[in-house]
N, C-alpha and C positions, 0 to 999 in steps of 0.2 A: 598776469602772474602765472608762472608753470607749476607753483609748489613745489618745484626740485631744487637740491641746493647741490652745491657746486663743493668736494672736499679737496684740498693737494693733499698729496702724498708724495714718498719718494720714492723709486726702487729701483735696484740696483745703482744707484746715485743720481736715478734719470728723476726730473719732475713727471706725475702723470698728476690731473686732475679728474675724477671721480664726481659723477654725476647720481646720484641719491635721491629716493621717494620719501616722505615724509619717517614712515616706517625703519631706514637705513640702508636699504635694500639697492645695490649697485643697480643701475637701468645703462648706463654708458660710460666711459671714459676716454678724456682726452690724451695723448700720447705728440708732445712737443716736439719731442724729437725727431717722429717721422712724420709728423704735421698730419696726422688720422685721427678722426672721431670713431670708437669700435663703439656697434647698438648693438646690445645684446636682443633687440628687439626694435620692431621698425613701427611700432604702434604708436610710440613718443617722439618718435623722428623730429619735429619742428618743435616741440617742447624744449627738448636735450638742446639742440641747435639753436634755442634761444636763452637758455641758460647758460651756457659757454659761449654767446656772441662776445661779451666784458672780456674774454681771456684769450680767444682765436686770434694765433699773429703772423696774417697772411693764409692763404688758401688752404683748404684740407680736404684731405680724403675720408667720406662719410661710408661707412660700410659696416659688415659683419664683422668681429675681432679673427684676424687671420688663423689657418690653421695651424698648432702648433709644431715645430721641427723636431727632428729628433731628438734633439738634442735635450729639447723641452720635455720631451716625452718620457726620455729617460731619467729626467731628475724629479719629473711625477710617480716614479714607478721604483725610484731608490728609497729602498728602506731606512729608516731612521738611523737607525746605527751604525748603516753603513756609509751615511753621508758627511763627508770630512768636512762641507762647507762652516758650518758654526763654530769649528773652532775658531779658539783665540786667538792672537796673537804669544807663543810660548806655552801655548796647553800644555803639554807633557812635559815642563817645568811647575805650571800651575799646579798641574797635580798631583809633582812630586812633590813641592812644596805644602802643600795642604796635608797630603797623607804624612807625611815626614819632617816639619818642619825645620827641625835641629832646634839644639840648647838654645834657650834666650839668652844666655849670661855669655855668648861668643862675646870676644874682645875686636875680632875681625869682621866684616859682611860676607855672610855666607856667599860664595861665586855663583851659585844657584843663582842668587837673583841678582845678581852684576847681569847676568845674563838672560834671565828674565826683561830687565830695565832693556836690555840693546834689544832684544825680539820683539818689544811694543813698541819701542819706539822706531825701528823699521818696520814694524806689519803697521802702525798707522803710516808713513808715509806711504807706502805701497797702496793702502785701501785709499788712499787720497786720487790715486790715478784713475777710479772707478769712472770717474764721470768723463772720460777722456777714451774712455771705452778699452780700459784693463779691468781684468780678473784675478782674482788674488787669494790664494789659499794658505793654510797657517798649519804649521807642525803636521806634516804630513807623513806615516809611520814604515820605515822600512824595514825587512826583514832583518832580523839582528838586533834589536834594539836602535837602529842610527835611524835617524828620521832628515825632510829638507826643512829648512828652518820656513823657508815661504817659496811659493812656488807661485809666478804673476803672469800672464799669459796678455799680450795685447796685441797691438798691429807689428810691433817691431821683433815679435816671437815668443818663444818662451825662456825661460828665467828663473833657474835656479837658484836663491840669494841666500847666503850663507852671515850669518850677524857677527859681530868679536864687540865686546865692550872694551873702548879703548880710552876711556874719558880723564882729558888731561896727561894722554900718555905720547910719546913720541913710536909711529909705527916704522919699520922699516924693511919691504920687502925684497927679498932675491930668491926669485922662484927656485924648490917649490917652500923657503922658510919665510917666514912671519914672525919677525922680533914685535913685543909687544912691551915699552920700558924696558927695563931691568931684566924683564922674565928670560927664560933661555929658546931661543929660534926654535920653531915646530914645524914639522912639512905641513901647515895646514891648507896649501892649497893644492895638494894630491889628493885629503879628502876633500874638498871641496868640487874639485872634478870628478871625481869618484862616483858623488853622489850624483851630478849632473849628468853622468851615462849612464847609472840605475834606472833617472828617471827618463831619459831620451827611450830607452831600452819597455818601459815602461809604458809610456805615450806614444810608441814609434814616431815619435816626432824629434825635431834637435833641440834639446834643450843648451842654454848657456848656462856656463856657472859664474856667478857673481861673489864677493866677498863685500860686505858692507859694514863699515867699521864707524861706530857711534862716537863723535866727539872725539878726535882725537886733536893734540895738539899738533901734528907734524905727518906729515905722508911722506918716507921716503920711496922712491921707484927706481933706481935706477935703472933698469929695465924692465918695459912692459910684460906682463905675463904674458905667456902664450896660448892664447884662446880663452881671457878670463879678464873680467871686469872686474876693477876695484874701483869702490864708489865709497859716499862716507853718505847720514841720514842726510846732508844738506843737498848732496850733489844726483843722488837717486832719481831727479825729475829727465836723467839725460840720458835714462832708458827709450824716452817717448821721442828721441832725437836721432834712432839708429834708423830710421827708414822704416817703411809700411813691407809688411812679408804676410802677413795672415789677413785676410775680411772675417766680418765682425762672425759671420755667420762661422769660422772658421774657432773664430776664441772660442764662441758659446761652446762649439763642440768638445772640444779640448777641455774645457773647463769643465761640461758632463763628465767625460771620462776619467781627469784628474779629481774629481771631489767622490768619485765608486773608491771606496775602502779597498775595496775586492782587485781594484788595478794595481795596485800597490804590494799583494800577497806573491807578485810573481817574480820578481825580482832581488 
């Protein structure tokens, strides 16, 4: 017996297993993904390595935990406040909502959270890609009061995703309008691009702009938009379908510099 116990956990949607002194105290963990045991210390070497035998699937690499990238470095060194990662899905509805609620005695649903409901319910499908190796940010603030609704970075690039609560409605697009029922056409997807060359401009990188439209009964298209993805919450997995453009090492970066509040100030 080593006296070590063996914890999972998860991060960033990856499994790592955690290896523990009696005390709680991390001594190693194992990393699946890239089939490596990291020791923080070589003193329990064949302890650790007999404690994760039960879990080891196929060969590994036993070593020191790699040096961290930059990219790592930099989200070690981002100030609290200025880091966008925790938000929610729909923050700055959240918190319009909570500071402001409106009248309880409405006869109608406040649009606030019609559109609150479509921003969670695409920022969870989008955090679902996590383990598929995307990254995924939520209410991201631009100058002017206009923000990207989610902003998801993987192998296939980056991705500006614009939400419309459409539930039970029939949509019908002719770039750049967006019927939505009954309501009257809106150029909604010039903002929609808009915001996606704020943030290309932003990230010197390209971003795409997305429109994702929650539950709707009907997609009209008669013609495809030009340079713009219209997807609905079910069909959103057919971003991970556009081809490989970025390595991993490339999101993580991307993803440092999209969660700096401070990238966001210049645009």
């Amino acid at each position: 017996m080593t006296g070590l116990r063996v914890v999972p956990t998860w991060r960033h949607g990856q499994e790592r297993l955690y290896v523990c002194l009696t005390d709680g105290r991390n001594i190693a963990w194992y990393d699946r993904e890239t089939g490596r045991v990291n020791l923080l210390g070589e003193a329990r070497r064949e302890d650790v390595l007999e404690a994760l035998a039960p879990f080891l699937t196929g060969p590994v690499t036993v070593g020191p935990p790699p040096v961290p990238t930059p990219a790592e470095l930099a989200r070690l060194t981002l100030h609290p406040d200025d880091d966008l990662a925790p938000n929610r899905p729909g923050e700055t509805l959240l918190v319009a909502l909570d500071r402001a609620p409106g009248p309880a005695h409405r006869l109608r649903t406040d649009p606030r959270r019609r559109a609150l409901a479509a921003e969670q319910t695409i920022g969870a499908a989008l955090d679902r890609l996590d383990g598929a190796g995307w990254r995924t940010l939520h209410s991201l603030p631009l100058p002017g009061g206009d923000r990207v609704h989610h902003l998801t970075i993987g192998p296939a690039g980056l991705f500006a995703v614009h939400t419309l609560y459409a539930r039970k409605q029939r949509v019908r697009i002719t770039d750049p309008l967006v019927t939505v029922g009954r309501r009257p056409p809106e150029p909604l997807l010039r903002r929609i691009r808009t915001d996606a060359d704020r943030a290309s401009y932003a990230l010197t990188a390209e971003v795409h702009p997305v429109l994702a439209l929650v539950a709707p009964t009907d997609v009209s298209v008669p013609h495809p938009p030009r340079e713009l993805h219209v997807l609905t919450d079910t069909t959103l997995t057919a971003l991970t379908h556009l081809g490989g453009v970025l390595k991993p090492a490339d999101v993580e970066a991307l993803h440092a510099m999209a969660r700096d509040r401070q990238t966001w100030t210049r645009v």
